[in-house]
C-alpha atoms as a printed R data frame, in Angstrom:
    type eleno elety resid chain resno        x      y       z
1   ATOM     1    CA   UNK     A     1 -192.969 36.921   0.497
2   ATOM     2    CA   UNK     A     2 -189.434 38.305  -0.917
3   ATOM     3    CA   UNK     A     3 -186.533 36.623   1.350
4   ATOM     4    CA   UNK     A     4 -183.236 39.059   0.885
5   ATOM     5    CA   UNK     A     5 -185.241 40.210  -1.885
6   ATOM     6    CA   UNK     A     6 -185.684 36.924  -3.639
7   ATOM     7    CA   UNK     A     7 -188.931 35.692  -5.012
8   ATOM     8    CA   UNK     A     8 -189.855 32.173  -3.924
9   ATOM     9    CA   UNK     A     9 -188.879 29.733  -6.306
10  ATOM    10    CA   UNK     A    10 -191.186 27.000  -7.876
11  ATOM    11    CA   UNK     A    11 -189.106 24.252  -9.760
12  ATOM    12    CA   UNK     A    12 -189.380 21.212 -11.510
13  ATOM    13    CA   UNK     A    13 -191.826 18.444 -12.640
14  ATOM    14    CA   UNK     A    14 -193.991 18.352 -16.100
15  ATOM    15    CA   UNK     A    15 -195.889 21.676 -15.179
16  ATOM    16    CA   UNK     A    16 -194.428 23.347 -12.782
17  ATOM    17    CA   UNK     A    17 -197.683 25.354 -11.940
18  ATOM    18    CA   UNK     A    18 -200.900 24.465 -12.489
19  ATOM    19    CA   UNK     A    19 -204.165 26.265 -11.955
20  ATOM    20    CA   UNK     A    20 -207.286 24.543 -12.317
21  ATOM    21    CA   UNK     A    21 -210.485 24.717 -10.850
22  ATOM    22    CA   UNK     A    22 -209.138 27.647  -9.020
23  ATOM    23    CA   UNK     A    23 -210.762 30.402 -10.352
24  ATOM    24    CA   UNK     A    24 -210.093 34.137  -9.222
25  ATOM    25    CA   UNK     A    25 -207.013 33.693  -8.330
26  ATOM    26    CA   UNK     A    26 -204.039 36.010  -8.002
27  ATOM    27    CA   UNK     A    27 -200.545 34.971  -8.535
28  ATOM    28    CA   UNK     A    28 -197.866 37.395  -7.564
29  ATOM    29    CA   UNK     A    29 -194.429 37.566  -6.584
30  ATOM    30    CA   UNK     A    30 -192.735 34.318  -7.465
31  ATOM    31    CA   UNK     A    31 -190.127 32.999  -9.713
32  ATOM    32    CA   UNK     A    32 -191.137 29.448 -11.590
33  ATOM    33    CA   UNK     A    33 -188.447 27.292 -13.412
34  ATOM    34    CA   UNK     A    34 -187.475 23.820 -14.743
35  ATOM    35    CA   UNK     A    35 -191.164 22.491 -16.156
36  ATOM    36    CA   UNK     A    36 -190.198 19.824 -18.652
37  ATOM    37    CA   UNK     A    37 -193.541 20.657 -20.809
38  ATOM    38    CA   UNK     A    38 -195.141 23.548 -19.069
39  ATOM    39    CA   UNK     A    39 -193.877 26.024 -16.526
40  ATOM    40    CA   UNK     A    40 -197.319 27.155 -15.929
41  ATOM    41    CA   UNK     A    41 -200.681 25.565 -17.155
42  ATOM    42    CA   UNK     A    42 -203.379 28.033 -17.048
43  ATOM    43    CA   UNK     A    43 -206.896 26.649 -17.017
44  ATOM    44    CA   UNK     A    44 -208.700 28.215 -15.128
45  ATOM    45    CA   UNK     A    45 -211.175 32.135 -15.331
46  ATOM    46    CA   UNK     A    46 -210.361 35.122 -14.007
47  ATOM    47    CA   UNK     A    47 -206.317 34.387 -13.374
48  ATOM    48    CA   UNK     A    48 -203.555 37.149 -12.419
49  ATOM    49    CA   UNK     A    49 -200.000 36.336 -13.049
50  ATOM    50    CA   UNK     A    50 -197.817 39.260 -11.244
51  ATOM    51    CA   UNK     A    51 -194.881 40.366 -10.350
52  ATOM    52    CA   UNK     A    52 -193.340 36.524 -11.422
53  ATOM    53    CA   UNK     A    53 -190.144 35.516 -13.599
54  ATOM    54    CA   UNK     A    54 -190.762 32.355 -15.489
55  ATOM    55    CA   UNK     A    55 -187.944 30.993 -17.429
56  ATOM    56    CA   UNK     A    56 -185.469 27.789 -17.752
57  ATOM    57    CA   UNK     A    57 -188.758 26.381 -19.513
58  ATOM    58    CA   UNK     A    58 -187.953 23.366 -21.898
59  ATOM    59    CA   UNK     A    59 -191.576 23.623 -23.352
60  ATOM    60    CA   UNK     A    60 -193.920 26.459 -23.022
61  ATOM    61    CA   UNK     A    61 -193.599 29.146 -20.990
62  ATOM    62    CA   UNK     A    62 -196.993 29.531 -19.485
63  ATOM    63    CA   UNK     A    63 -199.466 27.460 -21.724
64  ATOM    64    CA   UNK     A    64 -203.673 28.120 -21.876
65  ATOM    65    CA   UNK     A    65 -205.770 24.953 -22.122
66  ATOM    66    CA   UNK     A    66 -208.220 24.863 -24.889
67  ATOM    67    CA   UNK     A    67 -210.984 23.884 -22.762
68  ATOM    68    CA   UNK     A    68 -211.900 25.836 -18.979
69  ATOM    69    CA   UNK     A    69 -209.503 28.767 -19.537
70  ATOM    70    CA   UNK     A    70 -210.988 31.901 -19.397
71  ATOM    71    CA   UNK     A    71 -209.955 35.496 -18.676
72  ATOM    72    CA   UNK     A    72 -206.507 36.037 -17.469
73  ATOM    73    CA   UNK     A    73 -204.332 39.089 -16.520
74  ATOM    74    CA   UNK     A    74 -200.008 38.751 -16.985
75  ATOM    75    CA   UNK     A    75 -198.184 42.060 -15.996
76  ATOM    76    CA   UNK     A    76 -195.280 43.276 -14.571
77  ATOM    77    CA   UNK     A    77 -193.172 39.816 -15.159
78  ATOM    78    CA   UNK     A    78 -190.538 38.475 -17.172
79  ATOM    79    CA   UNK     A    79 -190.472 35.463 -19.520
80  ATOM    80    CA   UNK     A    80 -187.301 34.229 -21.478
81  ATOM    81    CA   UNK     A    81 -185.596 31.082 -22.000
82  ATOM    82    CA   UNK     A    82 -188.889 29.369 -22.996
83  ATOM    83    CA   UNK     A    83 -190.301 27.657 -26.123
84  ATOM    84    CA   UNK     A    84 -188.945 24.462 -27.943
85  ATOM    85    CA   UNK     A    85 -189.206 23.430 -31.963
86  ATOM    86    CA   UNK     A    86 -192.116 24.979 -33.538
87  ATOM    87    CA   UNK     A    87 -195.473 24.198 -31.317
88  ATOM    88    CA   UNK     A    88 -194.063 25.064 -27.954
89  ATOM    89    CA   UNK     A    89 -194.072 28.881 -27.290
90  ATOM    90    CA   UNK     A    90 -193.069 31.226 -24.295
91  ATOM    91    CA   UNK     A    91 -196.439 32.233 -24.076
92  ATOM    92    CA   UNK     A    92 -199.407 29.950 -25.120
93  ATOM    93    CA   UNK     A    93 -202.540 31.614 -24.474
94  ATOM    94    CA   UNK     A    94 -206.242 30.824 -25.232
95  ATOM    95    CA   UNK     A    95 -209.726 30.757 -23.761
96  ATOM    96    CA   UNK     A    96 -212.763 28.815 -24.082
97  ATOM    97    CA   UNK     A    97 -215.491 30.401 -25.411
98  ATOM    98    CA   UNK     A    98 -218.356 27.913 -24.570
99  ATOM    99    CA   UNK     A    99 -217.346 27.762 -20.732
100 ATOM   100    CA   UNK     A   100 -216.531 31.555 -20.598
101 ATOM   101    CA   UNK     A   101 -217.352 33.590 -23.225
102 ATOM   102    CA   UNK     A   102 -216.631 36.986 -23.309
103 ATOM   103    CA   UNK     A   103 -213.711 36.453 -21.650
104 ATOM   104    CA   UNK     A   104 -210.250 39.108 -21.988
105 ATOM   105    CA   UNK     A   105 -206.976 38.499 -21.947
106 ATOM   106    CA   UNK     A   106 -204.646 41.648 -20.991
107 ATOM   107    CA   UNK     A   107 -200.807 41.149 -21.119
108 ATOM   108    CA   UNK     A   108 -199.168 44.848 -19.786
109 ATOM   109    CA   UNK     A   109 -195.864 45.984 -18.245
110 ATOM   110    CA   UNK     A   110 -194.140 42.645 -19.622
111 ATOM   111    CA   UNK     A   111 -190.490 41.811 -20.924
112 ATOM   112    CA   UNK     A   112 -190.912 38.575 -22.890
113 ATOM   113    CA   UNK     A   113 -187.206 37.763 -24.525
114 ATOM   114    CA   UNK     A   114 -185.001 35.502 -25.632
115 ATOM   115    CA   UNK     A   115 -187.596 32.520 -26.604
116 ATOM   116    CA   UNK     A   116 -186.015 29.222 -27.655
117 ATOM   117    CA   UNK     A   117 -188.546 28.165 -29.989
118 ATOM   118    CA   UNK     A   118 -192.225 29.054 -31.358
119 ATOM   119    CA   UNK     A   119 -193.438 32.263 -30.681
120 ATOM   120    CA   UNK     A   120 -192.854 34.834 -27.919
121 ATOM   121    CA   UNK     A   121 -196.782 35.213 -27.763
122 ATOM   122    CA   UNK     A   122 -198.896 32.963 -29.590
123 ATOM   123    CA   UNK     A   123 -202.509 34.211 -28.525
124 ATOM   124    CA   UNK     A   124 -206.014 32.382 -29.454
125 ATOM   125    CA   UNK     A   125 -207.894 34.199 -27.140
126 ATOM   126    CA   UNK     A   126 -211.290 35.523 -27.624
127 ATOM   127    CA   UNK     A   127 -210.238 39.230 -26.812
128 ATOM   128    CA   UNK     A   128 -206.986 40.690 -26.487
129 ATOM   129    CA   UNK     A   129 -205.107 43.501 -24.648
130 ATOM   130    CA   UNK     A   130 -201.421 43.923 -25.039
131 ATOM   131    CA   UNK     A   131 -200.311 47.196 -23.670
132 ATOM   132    CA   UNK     A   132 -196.801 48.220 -22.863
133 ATOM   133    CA   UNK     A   133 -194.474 45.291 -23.240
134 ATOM   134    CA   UNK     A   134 -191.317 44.631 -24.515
135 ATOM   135    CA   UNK     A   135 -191.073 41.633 -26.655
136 ATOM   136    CA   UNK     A   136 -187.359 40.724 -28.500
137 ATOM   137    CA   UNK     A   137 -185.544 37.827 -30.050
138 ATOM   138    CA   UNK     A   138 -188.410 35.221 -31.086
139 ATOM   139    CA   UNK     A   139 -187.747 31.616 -32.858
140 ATOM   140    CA   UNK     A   140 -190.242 32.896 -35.038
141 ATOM   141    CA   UNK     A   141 -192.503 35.028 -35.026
142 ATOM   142    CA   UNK     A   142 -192.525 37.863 -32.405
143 ATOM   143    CA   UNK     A   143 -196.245 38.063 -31.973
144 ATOM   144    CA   UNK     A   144 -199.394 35.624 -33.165
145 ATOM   145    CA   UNK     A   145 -202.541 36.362 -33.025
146 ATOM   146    CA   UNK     A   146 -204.978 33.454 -34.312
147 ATOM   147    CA   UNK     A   147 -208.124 32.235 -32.895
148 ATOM   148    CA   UNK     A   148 -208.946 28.431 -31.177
149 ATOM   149    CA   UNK     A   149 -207.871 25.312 -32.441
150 ATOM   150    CA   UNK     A   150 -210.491 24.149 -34.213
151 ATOM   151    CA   UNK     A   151 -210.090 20.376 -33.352
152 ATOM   152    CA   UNK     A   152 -209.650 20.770 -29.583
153 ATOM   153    CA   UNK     A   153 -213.077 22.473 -28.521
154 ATOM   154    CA   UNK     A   154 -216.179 22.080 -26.727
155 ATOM   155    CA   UNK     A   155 -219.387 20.399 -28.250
156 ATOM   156    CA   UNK     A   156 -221.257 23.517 -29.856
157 ATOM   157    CA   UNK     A   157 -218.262 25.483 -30.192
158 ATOM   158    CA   UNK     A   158 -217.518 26.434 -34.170
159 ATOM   159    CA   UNK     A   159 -215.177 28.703 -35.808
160 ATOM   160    CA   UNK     A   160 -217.902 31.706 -36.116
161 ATOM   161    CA   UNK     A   161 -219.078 31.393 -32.864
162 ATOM   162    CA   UNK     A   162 -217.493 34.680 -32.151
163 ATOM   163    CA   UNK     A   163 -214.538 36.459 -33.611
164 ATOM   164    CA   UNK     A   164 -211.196 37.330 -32.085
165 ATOM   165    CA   UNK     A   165 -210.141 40.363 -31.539
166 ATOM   166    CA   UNK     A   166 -206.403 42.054 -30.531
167 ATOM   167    CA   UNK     A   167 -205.694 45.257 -29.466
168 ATOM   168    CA   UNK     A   168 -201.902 45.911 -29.477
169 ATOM   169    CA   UNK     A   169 -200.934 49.161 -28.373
170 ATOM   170    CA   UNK     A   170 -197.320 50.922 -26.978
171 ATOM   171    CA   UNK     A   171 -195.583 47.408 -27.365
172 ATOM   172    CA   UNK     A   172 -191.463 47.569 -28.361
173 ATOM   173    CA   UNK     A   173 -191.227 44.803 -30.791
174 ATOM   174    CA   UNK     A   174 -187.995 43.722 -31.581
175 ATOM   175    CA   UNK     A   175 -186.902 40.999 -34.548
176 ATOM   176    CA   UNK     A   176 -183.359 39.944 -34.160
177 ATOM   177    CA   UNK     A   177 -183.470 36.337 -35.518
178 ATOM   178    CA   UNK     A   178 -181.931 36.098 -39.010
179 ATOM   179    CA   UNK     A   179 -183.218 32.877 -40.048
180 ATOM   180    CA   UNK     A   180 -186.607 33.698 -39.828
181 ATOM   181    CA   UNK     A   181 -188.885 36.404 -41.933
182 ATOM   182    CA   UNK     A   182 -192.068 37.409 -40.549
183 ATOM   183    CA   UNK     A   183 -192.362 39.853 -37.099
184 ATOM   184    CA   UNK     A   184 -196.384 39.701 -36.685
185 ATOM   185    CA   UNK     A   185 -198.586 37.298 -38.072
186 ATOM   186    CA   UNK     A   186 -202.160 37.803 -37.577
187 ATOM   187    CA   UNK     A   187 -205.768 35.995 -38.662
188 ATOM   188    CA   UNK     A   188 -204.361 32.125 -38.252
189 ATOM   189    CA   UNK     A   189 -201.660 29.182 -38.568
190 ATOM   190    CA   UNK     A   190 -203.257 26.598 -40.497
191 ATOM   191    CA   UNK     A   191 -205.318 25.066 -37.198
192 ATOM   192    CA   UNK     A   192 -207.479 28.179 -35.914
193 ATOM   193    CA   UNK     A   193 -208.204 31.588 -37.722
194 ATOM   194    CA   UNK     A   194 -209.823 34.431 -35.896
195 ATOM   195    CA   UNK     A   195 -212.103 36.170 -38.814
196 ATOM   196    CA   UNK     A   196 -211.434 39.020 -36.193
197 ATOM   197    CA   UNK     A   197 -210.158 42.275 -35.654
198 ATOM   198    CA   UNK     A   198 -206.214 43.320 -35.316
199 ATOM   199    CA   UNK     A   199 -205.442 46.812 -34.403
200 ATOM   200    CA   UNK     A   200 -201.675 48.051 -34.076
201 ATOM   201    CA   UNK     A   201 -200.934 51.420 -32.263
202 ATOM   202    CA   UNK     A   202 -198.168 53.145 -31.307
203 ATOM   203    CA   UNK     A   203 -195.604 50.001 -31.849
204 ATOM   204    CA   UNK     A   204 -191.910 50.261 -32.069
205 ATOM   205    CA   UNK     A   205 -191.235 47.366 -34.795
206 ATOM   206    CA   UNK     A   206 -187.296 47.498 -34.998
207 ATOM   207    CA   UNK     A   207 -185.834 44.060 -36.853
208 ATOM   208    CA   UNK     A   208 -182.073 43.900 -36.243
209 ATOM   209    CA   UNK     A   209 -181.382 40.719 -37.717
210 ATOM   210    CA   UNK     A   210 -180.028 41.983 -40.600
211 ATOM   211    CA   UNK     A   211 -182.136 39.839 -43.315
212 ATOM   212    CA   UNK     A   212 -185.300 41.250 -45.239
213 ATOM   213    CA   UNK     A   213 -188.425 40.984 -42.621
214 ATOM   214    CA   UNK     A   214 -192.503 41.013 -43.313
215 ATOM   215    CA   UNK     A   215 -193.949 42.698 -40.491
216 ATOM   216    CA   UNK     A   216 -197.452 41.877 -40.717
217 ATOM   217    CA   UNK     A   217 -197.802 38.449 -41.894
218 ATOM   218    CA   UNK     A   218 -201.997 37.827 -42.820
219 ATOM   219    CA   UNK     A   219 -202.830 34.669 -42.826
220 ATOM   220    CA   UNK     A   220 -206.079 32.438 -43.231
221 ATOM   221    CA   UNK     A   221 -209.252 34.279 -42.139
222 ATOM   222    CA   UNK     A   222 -208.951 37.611 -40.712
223 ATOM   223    CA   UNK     A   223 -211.770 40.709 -40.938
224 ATOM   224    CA   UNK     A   224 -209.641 44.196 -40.539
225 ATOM   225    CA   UNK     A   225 -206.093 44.712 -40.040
226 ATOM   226    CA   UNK     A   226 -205.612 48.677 -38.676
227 ATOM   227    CA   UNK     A   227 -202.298 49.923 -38.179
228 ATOM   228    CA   UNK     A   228 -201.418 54.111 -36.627
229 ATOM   229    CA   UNK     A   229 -198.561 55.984 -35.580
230 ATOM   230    CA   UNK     A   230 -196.334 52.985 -35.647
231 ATOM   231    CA   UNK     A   231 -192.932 52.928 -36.563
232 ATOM   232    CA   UNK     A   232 -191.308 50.125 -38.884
233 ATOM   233    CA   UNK     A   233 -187.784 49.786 -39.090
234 ATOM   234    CA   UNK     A   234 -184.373 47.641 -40.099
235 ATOM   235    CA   UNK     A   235 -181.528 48.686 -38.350
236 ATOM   236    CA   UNK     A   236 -178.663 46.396 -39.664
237 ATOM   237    CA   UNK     A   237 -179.475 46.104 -43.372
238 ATOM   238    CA   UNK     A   238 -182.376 44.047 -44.994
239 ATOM   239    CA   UNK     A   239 -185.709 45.536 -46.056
240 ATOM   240    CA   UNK     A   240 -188.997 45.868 -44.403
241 ATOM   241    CA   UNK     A   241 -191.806 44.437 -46.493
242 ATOM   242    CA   UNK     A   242 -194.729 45.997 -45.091
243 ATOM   243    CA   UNK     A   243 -197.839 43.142 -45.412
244 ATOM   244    CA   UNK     A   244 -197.930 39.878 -47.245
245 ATOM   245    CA   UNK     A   245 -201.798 38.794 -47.663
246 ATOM   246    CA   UNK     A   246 -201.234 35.541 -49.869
247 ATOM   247    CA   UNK     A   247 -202.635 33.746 -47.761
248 ATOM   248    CA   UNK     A   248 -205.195 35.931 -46.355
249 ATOM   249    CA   UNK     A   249 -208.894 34.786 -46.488
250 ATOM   250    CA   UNK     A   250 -210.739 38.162 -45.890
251 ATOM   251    CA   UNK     A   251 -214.113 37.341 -44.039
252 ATOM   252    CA   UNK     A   252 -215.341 40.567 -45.316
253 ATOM   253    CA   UNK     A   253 -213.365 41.207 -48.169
254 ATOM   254    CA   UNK     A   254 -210.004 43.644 -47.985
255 ATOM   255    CA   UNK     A   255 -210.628 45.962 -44.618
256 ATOM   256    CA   UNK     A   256 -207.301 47.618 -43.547
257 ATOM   257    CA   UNK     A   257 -206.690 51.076 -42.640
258 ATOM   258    CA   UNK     A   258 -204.271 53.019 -41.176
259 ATOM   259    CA   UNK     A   259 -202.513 56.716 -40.563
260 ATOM   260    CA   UNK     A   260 -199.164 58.326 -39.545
261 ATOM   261    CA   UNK     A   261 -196.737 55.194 -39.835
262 ATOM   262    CA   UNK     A   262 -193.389 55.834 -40.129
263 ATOM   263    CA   UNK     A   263 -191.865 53.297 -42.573
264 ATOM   264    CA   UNK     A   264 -187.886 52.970 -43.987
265 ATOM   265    CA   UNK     A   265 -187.474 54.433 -47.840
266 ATOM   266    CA   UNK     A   266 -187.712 51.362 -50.237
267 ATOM   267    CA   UNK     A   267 -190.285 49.344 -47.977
268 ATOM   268    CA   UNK     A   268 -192.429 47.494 -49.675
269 ATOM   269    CA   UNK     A   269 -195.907 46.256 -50.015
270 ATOM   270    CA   UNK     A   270 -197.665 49.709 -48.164
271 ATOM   271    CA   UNK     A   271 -200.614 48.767 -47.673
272 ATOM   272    CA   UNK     A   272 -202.636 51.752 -50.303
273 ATOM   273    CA   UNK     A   273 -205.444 52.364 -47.689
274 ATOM   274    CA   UNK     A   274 -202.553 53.973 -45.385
275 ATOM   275    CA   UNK     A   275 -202.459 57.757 -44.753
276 ATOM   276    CA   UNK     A   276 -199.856 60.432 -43.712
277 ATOM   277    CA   UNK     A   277 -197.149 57.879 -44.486
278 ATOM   278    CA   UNK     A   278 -193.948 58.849 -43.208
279 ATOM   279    CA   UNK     A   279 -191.075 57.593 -45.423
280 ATOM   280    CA   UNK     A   280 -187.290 57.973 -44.993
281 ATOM   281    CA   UNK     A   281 -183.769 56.499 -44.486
282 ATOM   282    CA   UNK     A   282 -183.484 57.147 -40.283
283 ATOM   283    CA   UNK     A   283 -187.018 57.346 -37.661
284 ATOM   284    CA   UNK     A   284 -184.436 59.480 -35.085
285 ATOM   285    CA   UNK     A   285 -183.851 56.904 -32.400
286 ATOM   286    CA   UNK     A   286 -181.984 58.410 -29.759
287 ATOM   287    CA   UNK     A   287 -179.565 55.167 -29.508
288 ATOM   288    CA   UNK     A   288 -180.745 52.568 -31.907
289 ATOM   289    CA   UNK     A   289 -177.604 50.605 -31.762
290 ATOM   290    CA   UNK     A   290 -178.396 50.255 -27.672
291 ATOM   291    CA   UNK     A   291 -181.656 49.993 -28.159
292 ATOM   292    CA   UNK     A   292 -182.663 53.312 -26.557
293 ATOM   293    CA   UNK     A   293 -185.608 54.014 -29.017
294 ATOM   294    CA   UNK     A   294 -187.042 57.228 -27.596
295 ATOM   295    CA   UNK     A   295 -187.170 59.922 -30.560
296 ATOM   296    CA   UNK     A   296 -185.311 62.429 -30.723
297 ATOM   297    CA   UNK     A   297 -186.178 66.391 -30.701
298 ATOM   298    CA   UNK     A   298 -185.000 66.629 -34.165
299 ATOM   299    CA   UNK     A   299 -186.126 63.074 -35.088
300 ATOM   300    CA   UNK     A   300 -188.698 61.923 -37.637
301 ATOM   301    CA   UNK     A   301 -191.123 60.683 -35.017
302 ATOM   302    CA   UNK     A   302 -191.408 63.504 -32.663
303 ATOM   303    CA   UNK     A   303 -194.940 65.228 -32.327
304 ATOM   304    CA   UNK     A   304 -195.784 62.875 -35.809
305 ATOM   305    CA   UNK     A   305 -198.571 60.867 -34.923
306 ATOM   306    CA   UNK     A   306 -202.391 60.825 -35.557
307 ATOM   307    CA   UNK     A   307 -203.827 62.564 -32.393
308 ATOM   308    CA   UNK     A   308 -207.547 60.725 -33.399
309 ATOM   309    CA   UNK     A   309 -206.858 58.120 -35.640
310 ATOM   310    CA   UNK     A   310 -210.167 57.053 -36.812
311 ATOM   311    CA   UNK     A   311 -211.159 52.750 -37.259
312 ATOM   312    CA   UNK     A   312 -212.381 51.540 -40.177
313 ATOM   313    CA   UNK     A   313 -215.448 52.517 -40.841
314 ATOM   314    CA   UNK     A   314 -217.729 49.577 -39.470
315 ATOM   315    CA   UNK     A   315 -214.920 47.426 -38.305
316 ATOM   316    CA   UNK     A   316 -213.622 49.192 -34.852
317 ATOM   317    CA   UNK     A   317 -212.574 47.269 -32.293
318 ATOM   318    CA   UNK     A   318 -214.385 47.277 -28.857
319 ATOM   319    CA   UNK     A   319 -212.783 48.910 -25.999
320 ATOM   320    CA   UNK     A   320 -209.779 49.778 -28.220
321 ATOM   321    CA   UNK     A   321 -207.210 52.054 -26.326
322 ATOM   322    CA   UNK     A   322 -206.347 55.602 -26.997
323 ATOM   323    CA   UNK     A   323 -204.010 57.768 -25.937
324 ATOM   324    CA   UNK     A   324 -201.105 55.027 -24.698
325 ATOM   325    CA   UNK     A   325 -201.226 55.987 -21.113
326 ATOM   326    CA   UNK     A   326 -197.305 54.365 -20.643
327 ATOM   327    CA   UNK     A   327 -194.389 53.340 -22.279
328 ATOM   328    CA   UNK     A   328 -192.496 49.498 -22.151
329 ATOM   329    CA   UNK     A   329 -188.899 49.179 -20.858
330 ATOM   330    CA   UNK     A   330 -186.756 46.127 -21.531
331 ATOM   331    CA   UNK     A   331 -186.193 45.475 -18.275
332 ATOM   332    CA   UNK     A   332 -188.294 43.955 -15.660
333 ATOM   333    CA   UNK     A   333 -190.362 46.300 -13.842
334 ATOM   334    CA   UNK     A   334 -191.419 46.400 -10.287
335 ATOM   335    CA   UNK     A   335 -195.410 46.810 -10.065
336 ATOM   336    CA   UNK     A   336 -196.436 50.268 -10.463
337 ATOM   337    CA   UNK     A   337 -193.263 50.850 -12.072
338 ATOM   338    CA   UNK     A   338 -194.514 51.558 -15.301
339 ATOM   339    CA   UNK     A   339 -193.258 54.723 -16.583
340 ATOM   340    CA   UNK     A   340 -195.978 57.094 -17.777
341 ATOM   341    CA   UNK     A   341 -195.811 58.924 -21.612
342 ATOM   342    CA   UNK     A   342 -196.653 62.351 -20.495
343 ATOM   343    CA   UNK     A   343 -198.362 64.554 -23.111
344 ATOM   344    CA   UNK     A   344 -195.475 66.405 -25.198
345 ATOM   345    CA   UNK     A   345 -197.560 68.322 -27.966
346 ATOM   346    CA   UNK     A   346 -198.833 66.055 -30.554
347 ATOM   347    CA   UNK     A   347 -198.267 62.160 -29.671
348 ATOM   348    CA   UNK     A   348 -195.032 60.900 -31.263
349 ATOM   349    CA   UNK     A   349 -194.556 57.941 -33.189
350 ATOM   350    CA   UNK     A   350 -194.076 54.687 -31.811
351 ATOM   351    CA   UNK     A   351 -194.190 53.389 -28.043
352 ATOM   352    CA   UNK     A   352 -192.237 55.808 -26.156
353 ATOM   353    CA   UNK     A   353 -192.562 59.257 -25.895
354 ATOM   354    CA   UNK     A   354 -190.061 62.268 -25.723
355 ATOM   355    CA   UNK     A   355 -191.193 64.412 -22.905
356 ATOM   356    CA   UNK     A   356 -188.635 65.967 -20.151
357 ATOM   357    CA   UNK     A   357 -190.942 64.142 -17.326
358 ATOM   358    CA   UNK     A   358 -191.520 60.849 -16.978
359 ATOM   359    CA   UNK     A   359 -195.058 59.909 -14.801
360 ATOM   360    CA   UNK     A   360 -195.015 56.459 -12.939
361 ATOM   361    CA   UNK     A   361 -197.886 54.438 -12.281
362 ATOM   362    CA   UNK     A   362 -197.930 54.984  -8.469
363 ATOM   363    CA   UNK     A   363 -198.356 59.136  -9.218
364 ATOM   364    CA   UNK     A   364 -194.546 60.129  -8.773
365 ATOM   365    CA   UNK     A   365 -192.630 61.937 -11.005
366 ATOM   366    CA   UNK     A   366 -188.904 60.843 -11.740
């Protein structure tokens, strides 16, 4: 319980928080600080995280185990001065398929900033739901999804024992560091690949950092990449490079599809199985420079998007999530705060929506 309208706060030791053996368990309402290698370690099925800050992290954030994790729910929270070198991330998040398969993780209604190394969200879980966040200012890269590390599993677990999917829909993605070149990468990292699904959906992808950026980043195996009614865009110079597959291993040979993406003029390596490409020099932000990335009336994205965008033939993902239903702030939002995307004609491009009334998730209008 608040006190003065301060969470409780959990500090100190190696992990801060641990949950173990303590399945169905709801977390809520807490602020959790100062673990020196995890400020949460998550091993345990059917987890909530709510309502909770977690920062001040010199390792991860909030870290999965490899073995005994299983599904887990993270909205409405806020996670930022996290993450250290390369293999310590804000968020850390996997499941283990042999002691719970079929297990989801949904991340919603988040504000994940300011990480101090790794990732913002690297995610190896068997399915994946991340609706409505606002992610900005990674070491790396902004989002990646991957699948298990292959030397850390359970006896009879291999790599196609089932696939990972993502579903990534109404997220503000934001790319501000200048030393490094990739927003998204999806499929693996060199120790775990999915061969799954990755479907993108009404995603802001603004890079700010000034330097050339890849937004999707393919890597190892990977099945289907899908991509609709996103917008792509560099706001202080550089160039958006669309995909890089160099290093892709397609598990079923080149699936990607995709319609309605709004992408800057000169952006490279469009992917040719895209349709209704929108191309030009400004999407029609209403205040890019303050990050206030609604569209505008008379902007590029307004009433633009694909109102049924269609999967790849054979290759949709399960459960996948249409229309967006909200809208991310970057802020930290009080639960059932979320601010609905009211229908406004045609969907717009890209995770907000311009509509003169905004819904909430407890049924008000504001």
């Amino acid at each position: 319980m608040r006190v003065g309208g301060h969470r409780p706060v959990i500090s100190g030791s190696t992990n801060t928080v641990e949950f173990r053996q303590s399945d169905h368990l709801v977390f809520e309402g807490f602020e959790v600080t100062g673990g020196t290698s995890r400020c949460i370690l998550q091993g345990a099925h059917d987890v909530t995280v709510r309502d909770s800050v977690i920062h001040g992290c010199t390792g991860h954030g909030i870290l999965g185990t490899d073995q005994l994790s299983g599904s887990f729910t993270l909205e409405y929270s806020e996670i930022y001065d996290a993450g250290n070198g390369t293999s310590q991330h804000p968020l850390y998040i996997q499941s283990d398929e042999i002691a719970h398969p079929g297990s989801l993780f949904r991340m919603q209604y988040c504000y994940v900033h300011d990480g101090n190394g790794g990732n913002l969200l690297k995610d190896r879980h068997e399915r994946s739901q991340i609706y409505y966040n606002w992610f900005e200012g990674a070491a790396y890269h902004e989002l990646e999804l991957i699948g298990p590390d292959e030397a850390t599993q359970q006896n009879g677990w291999s790599v196609d024992l089932v696939r990972e999917d993502q579903d990534v829909v109404g997220n503000v993605i934001v790319h501000s560091n200048p030393a490094f070149g990739s927003v998204i990468r999806v499929g693996g990292d060199g120790s775990g690949q999915s061969k799954g699904r990755a479907r993108f959906v009404n995603n802001t992808i603004l890079v700010t950092s000034g330097q050339d950026a890849t937004v999707f980043r393919i890597f190892d195996g990977i099945q289907a990449v899908e991509a609709h009614n996103n917008v792509l865009y560099a706001s202080a110079g550089g160039s958006i490079r669309v995909e890089r597959t160099v290093e892709a291993v397609w598990a079923s040979g080149r699936q990607v599809g995709g319609s309605n993406n709004w992408i800057p003029t000169g952006a490279t390596f469009v992917p040719a199985e895209w349709t209704g490409t929108l191309v030009g020099t400004t999407p029609g932000f209403a205040n890019v420079a303050a990050l206030d990335l609604a569209p505008t009336l008379a902007g590029a994205l307004h009433d633009a998007g694909d109102d049924a965008p269609q999967p790849i033939p054979g290759y949709a993902v399960a459960g996948a999530l249409f229309q967006p239903q909200f809208q991310p702030r970057r802020a930290l939002l009080p639960v059932g705060g979320a601010i609905g995307r009211a229908a406004d004609g045609s969907i717009d491009i890209g995770a907000i929506e311009l509509s003169g009334d905004l819904i909430f998730a407890d049924g008000f209008e504001g």
